[in-house]
ChimeraX commands (.cxc) that place a marker at each C-alpha (Angstrom):
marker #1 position 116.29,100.35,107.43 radius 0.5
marker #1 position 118.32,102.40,104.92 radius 0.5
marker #1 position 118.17,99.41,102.64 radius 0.5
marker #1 position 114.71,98.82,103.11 radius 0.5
marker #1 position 113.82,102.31,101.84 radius 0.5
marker #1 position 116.50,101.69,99.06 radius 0.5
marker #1 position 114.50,98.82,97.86 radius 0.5
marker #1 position 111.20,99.90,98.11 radius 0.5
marker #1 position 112.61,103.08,95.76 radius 0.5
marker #1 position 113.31,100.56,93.12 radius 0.5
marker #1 position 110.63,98.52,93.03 radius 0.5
marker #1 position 108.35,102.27,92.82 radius 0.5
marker #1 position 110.19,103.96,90.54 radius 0.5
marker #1 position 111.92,101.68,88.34 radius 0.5
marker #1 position 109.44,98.56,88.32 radius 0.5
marker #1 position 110.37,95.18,86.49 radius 0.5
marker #1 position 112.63,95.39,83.59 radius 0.5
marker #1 position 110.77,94.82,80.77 radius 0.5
marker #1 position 111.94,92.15,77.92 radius 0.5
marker #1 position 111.87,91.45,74.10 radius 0.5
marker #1 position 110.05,88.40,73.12 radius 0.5
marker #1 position 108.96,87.87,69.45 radius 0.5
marker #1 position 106.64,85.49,68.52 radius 0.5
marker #1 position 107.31,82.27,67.60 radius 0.5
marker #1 position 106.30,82.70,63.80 radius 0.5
marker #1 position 105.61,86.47,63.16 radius 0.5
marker #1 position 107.79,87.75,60.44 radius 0.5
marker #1 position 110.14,90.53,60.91 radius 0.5
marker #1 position 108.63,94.02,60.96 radius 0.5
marker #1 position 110.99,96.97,59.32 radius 0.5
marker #1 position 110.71,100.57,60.77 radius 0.5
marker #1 position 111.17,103.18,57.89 radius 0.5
marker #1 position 114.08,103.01,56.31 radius 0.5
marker #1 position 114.34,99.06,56.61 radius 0.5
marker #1 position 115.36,99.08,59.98 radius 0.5
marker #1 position 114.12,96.05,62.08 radius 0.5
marker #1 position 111.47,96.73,64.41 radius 0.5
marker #1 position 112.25,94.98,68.14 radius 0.5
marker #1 position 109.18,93.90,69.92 radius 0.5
marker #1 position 108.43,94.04,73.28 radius 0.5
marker #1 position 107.38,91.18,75.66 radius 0.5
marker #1 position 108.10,88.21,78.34 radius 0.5
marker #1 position 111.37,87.11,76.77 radius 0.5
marker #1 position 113.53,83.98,78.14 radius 0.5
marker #1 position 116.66,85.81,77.44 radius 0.5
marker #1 position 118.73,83.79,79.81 radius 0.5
marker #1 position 119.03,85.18,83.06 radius 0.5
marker #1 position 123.53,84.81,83.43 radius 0.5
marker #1 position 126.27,86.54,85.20 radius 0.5
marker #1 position 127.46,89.22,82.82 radius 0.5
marker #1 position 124.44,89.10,80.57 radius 0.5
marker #1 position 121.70,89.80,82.72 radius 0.5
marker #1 position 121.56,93.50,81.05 radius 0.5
marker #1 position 120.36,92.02,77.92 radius 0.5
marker #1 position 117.09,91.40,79.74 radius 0.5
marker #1 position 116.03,95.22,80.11 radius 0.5
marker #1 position 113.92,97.01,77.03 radius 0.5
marker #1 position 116.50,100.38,76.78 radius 0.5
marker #1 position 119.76,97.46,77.06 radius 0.5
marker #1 position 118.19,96.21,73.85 radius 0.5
marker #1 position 117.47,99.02,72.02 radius 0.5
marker #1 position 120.80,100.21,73.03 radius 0.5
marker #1 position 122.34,97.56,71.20 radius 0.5
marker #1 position 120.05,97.14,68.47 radius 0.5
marker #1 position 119.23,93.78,68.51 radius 0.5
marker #1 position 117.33,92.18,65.96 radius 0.5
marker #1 position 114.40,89.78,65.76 radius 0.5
marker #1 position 116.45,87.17,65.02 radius 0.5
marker #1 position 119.04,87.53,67.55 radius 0.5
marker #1 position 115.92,88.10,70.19 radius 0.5
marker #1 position 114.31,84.62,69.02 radius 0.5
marker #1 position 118.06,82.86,69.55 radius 0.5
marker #1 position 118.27,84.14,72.94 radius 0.5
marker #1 position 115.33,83.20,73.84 radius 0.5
marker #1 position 115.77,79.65,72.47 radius 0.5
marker #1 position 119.05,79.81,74.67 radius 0.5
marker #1 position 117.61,81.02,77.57 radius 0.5
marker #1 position 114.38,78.47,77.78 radius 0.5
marker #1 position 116.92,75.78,77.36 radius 0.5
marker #1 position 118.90,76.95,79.99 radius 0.5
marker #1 position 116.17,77.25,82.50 radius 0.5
marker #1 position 114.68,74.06,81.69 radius 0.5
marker #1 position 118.12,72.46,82.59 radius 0.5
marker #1 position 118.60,74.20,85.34 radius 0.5
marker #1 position 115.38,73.75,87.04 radius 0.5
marker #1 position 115.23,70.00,86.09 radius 0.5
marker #1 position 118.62,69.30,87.73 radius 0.5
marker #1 position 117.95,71.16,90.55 radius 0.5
marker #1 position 114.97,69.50,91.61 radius 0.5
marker #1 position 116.77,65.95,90.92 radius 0.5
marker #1 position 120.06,67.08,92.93 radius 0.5
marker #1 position 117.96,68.51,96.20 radius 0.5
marker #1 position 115.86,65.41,96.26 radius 0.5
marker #1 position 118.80,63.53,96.88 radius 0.5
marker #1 position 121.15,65.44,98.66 radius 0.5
marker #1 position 118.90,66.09,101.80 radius 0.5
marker #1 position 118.76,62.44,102.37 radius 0.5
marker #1 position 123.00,62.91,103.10 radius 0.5
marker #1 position 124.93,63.00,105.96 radius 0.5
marker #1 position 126.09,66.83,106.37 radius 0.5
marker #1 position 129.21,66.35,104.97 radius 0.5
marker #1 position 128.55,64.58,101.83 radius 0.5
marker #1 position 125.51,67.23,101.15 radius 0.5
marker #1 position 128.67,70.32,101.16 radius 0.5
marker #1 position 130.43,67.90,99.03 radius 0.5
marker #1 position 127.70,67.50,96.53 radius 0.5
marker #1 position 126.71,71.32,96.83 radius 0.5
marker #1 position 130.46,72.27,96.30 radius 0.5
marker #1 position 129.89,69.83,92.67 radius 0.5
marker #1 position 126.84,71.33,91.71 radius 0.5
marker #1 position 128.19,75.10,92.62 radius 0.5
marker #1 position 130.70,74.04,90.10 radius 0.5
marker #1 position 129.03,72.22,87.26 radius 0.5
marker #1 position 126.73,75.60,87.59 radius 0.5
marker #1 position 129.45,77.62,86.77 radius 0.5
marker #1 position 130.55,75.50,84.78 radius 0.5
marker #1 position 127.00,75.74,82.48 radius 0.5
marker #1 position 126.78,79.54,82.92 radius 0.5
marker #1 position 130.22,79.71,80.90 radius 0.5
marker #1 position 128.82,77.49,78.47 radius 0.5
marker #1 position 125.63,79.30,78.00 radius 0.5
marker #1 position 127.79,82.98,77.78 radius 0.5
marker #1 position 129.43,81.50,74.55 radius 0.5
marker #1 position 126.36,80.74,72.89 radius 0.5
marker #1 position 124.90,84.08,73.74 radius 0.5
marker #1 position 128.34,85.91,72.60 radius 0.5
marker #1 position 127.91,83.37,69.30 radius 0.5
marker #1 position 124.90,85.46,68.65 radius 0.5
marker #1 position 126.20,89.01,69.38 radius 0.5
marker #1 position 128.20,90.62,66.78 radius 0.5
marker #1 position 131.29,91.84,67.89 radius 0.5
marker #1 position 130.90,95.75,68.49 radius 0.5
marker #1 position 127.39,94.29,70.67 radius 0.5
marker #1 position 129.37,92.17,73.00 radius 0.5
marker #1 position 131.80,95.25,73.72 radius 0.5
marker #1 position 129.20,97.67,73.68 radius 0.5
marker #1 position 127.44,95.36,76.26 radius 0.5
marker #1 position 130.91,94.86,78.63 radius 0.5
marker #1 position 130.52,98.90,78.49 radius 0.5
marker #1 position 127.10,99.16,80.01 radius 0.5
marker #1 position 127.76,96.36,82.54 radius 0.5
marker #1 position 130.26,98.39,83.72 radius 0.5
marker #1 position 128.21,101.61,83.67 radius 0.5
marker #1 position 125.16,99.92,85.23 radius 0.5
marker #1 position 127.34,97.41,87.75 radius 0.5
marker #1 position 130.53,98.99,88.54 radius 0.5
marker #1 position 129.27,101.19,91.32 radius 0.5
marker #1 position 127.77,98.53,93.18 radius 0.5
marker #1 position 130.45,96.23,92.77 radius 0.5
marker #1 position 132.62,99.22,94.33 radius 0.5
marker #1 position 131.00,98.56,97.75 radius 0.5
marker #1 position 132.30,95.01,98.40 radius 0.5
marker #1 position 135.67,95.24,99.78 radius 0.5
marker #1 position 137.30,92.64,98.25 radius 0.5
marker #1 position 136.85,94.13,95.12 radius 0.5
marker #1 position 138.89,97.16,96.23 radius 0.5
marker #1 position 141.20,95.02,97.50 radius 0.5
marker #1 position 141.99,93.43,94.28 radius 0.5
marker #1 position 141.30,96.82,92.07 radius 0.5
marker #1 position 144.08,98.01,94.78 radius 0.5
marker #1 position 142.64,101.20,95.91 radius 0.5
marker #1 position 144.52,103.78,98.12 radius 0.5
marker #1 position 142.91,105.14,101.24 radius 0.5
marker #1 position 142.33,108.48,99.10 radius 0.5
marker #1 position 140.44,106.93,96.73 radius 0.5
marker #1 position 138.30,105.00,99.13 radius 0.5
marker #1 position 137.59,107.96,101.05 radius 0.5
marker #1 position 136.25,109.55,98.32 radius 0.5
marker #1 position 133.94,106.65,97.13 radius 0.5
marker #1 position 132.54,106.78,100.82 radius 0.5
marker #1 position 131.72,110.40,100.37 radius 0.5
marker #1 position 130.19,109.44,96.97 radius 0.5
marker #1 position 127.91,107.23,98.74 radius 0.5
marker #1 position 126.84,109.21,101.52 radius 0.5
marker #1 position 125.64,111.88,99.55 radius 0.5
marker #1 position 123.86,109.44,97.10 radius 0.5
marker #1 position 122.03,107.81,100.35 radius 0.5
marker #1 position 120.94,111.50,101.45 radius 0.5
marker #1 position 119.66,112.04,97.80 radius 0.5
marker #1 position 117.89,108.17,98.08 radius 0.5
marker #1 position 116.37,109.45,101.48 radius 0.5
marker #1 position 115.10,112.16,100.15 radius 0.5
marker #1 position 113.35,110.18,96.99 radius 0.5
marker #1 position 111.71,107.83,99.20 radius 0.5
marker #1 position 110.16,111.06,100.99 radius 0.5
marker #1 position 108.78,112.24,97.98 radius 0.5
marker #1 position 107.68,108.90,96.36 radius 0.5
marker #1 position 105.58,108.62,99.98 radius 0.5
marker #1 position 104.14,112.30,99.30 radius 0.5
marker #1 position 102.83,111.19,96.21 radius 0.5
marker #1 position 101.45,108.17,97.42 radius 0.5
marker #1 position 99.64,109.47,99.95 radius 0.5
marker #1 position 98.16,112.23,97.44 radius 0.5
marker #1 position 97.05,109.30,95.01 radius 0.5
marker #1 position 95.06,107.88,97.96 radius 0.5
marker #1 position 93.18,111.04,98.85 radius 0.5
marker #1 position 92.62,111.50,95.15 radius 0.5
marker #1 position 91.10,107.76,94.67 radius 0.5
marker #1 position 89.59,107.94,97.53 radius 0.5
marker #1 position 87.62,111.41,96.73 radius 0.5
marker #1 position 85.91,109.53,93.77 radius 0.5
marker #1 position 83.86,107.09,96.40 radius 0.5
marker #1 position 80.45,107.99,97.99 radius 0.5
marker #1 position 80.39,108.42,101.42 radius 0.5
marker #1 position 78.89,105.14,101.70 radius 0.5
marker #1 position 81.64,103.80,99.95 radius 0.5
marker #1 position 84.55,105.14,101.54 radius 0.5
marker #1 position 82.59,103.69,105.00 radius 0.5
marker #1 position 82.57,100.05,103.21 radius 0.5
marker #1 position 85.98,100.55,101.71 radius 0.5
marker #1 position 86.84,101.52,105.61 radius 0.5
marker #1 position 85.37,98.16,106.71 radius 0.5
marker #1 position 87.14,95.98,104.06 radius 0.5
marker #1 position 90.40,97.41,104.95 radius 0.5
marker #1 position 90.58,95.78,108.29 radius 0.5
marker #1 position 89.26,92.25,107.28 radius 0.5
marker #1 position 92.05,89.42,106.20 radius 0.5
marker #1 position 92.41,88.92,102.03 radius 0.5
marker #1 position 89.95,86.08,101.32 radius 0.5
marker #1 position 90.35,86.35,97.67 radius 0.5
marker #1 position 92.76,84.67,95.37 radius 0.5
marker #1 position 96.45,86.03,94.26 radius 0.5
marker #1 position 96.44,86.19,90.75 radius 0.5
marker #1 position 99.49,86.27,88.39 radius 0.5
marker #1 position 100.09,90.17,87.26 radius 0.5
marker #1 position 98.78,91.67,84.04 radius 0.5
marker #1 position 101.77,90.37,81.50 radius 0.5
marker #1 position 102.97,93.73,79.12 radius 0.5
marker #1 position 103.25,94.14,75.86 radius 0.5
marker #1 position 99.94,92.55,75.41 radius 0.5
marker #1 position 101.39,88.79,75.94 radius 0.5
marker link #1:1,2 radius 0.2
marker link #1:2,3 radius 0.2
marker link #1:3,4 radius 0.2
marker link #1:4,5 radius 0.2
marker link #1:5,6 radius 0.2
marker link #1:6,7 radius 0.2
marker link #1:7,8 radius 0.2
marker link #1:8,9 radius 0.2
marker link #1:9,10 radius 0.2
marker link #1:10,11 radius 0.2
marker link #1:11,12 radius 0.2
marker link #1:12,13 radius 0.2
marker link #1:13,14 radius 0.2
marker link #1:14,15 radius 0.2
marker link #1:15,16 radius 0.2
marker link #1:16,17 radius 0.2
marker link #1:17,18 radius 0.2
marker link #1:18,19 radius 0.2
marker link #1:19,20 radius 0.2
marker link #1:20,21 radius 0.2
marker link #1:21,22 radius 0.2
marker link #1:22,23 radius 0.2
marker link #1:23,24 radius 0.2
marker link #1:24,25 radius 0.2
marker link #1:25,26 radius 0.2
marker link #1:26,27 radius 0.2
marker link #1:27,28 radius 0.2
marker link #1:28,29 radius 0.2
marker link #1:29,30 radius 0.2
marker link #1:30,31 radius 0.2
marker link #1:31,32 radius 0.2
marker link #1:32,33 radius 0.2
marker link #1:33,34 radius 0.2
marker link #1:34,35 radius 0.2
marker link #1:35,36 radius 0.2
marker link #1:36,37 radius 0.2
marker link #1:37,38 radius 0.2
marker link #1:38,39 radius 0.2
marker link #1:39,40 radius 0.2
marker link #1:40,41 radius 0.2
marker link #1:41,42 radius 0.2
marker link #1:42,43 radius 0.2
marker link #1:43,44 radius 0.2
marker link #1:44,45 radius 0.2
marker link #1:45,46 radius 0.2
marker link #1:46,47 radius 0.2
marker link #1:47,48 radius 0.2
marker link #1:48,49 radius 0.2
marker link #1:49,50 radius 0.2
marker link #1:50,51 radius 0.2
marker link #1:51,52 radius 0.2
marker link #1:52,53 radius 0.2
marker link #1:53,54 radius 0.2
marker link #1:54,55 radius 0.2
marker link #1:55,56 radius 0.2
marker link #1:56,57 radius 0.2
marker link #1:57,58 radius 0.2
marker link #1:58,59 radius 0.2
marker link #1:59,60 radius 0.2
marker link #1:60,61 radius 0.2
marker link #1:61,62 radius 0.2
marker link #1:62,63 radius 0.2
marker link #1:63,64 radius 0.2
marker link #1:64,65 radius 0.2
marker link #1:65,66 radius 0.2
marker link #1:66,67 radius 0.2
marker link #1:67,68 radius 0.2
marker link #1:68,69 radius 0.2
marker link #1:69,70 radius 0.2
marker link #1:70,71 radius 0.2
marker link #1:71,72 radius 0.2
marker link #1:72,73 radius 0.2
marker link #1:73,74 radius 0.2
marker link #1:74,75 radius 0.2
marker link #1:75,76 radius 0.2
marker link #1:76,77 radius 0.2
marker link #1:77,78 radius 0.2
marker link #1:78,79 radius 0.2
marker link #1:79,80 radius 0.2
marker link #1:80,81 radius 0.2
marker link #1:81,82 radius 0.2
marker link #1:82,83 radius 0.2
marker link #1:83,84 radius 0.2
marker link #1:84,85 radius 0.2
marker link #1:85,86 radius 0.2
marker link #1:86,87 radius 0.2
marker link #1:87,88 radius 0.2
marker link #1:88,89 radius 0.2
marker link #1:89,90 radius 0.2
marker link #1:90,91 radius 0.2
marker link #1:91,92 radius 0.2
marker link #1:92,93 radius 0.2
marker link #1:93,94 radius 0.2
marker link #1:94,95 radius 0.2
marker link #1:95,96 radius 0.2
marker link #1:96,97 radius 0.2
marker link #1:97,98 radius 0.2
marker link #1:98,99 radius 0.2
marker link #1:99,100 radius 0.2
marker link #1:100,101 radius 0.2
marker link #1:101,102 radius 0.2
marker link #1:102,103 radius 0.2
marker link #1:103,104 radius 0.2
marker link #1:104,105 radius 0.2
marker link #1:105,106 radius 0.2
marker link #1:106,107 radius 0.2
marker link #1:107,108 radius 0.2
marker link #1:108,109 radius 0.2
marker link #1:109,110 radius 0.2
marker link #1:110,111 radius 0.2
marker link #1:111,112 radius 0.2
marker link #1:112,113 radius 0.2
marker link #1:113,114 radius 0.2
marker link #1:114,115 radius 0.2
marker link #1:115,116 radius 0.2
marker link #1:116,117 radius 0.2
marker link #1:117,118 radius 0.2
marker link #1:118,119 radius 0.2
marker link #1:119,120 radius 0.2
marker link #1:120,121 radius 0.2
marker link #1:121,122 radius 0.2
marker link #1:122,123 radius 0.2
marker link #1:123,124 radius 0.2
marker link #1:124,125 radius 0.2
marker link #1:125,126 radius 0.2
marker link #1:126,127 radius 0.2
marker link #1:127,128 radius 0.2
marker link #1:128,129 radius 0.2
marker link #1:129,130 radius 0.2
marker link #1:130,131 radius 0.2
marker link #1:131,132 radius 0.2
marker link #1:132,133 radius 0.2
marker link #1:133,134 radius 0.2
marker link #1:134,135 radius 0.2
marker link #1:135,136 radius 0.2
marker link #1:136,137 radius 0.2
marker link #1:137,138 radius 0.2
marker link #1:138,139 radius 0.2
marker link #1:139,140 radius 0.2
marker link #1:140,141 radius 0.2
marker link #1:141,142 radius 0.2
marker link #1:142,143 radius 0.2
marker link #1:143,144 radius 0.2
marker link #1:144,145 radius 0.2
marker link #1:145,146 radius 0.2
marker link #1:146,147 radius 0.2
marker link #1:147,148 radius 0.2
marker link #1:148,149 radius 0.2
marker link #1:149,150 radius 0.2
marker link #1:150,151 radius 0.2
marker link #1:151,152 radius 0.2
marker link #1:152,153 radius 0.2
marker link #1:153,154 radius 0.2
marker link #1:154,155 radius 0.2
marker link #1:155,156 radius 0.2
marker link #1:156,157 radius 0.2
marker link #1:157,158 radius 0.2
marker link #1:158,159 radius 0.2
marker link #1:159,160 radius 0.2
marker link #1:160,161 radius 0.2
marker link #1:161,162 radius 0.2
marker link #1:162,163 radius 0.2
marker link #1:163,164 radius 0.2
marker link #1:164,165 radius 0.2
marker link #1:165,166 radius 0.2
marker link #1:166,167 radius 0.2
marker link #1:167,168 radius 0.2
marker link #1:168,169 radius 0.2
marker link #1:169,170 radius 0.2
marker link #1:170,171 radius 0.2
marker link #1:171,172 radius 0.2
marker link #1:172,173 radius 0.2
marker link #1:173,174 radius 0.2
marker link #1:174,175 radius 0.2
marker link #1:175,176 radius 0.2
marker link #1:176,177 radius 0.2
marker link #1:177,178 radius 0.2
marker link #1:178,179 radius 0.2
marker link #1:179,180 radius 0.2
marker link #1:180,181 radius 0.2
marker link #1:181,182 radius 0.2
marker link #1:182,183 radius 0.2
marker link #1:183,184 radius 0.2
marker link #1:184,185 radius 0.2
marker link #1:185,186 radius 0.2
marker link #1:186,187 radius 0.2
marker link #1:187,188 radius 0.2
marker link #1:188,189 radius 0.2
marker link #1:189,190 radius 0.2
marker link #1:190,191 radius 0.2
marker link #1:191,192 radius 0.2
marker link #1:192,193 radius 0.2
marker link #1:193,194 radius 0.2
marker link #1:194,195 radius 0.2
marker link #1:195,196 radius 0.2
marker link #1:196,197 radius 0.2
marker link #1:197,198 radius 0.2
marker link #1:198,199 radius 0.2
marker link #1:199,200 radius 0.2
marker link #1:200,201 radius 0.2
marker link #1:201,202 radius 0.2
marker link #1:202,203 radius 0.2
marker link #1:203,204 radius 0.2
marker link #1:204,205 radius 0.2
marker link #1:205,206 radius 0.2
marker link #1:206,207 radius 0.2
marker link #1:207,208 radius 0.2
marker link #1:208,209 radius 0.2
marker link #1:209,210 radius 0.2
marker link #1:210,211 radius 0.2
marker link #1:211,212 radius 0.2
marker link #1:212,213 radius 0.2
marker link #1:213,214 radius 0.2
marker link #1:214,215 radius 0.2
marker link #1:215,216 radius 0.2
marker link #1:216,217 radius 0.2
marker link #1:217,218 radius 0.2
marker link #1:218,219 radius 0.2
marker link #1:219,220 radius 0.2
marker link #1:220,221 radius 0.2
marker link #1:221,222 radius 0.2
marker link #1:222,223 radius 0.2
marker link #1:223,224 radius 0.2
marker link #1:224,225 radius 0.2
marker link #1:225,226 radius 0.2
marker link #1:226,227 radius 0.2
marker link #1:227,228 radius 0.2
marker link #1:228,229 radius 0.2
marker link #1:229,230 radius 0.2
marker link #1:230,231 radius 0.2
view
């Protein structure tokens, strides 16, 4: 349940990271001072193991990428995804018509020519990175990951942690699931005060048909959410 609330936390508070995408054929802006200006969008930066940071708006700025480095990640990453997503449709046709033991086989390959792609696709981004980027980037993977990857026990196992040191990351995350507890109960405070306030703008003839709706099944359509930075 714990993890539920966790989750529902970050999808309230913290919402979808939000890219850089520049357009195709706009030319570079410069802020004042001749500093390049980064714009914000729906990039393709590819979505990889150890570069996934490079996705998020503050990672970006943090690292101060520039319009040209955005529009060569984003060349990377669309080619990446449309190899992926081509191969993977090809390989899954085939493999379900296998006996069980040839499909492990052929997942076991394609685990491996993944990886195998990933490592190919981190050199091209680190080919676009300058130097002091790619370590500043190592920095805040290990800022933004390194707690979480302190929960998997293997991990301490091969980072060789005493029983001292253990003991003291389980206090560490005891007290950060009391403070997450107490976030969700204030994030469902302040949901149930934006109700009553939206609600306080209807007629009373509204809120009766509003009442009405909200027990029939959606019959409408699921549209695609509002894309940001005006894409």
């Amino acid at each position: 349940m714990f993890r539920v609330f966790a989750l529902m936390i970050v999808t309230l508070v913290v919402g979808a990271a939000v890219a850089v995408c520049p357009a195709a054929d706009a030319p570079q802006k410069a802020a004042p001072g001749g500093a390049p200006v980064v714009r914000i969008g729906a990039a393709m930066i590819p979505a990889v193991p150890g570069y996934y940071s490079l996705r998020q708006k503050d990672v970006q700025e943090e690292l101060e990428l520039l319009d040209e480095q955005i529009k060569k990640l984003e060349a990377i990453g669309k080619e990446y995804q449309e190899s992926i997503g081509a191969s993977y449709q090809q390989n899954w046709a085939e493999i379900r018509k296998l006996p069980a033991e040839e499909q492990r086989k052929k997942y076991a390959e394609i685990s491996k020519k993944r990886a195998d792609q990933m490592k190919a696709v981190g050199k091209k981004i680190e080919a676009v990175l300058l130097p002091h980027q790619i370590d500043l980037l190592k920095q805040i993977n290990l800022r933004t990951r390194g707690g979480a990857m302190l929960r998997n026990p293997r991990t301490l196992e091969k980072l060789g942690l005493d029983e001292k040191q253990q003991e003291k990351l389980r206090k560490i995350r005891e007290k950060n699931q009391q403070e997450t507890q107490k976030l969700y109960q204030q994030i469902q405070k302040l949901q149930k005060e934006l109700s009553a306030q939206s609600l306080e703008v209807l007629t009373p003839k509204q809120r009766k048909q509003l009442q009405d709706l909200s027990t029939q099944p959606y019959q409408g359509v699921y549209t695609q959410p509002l894309k940001r930075g005006g894409q």
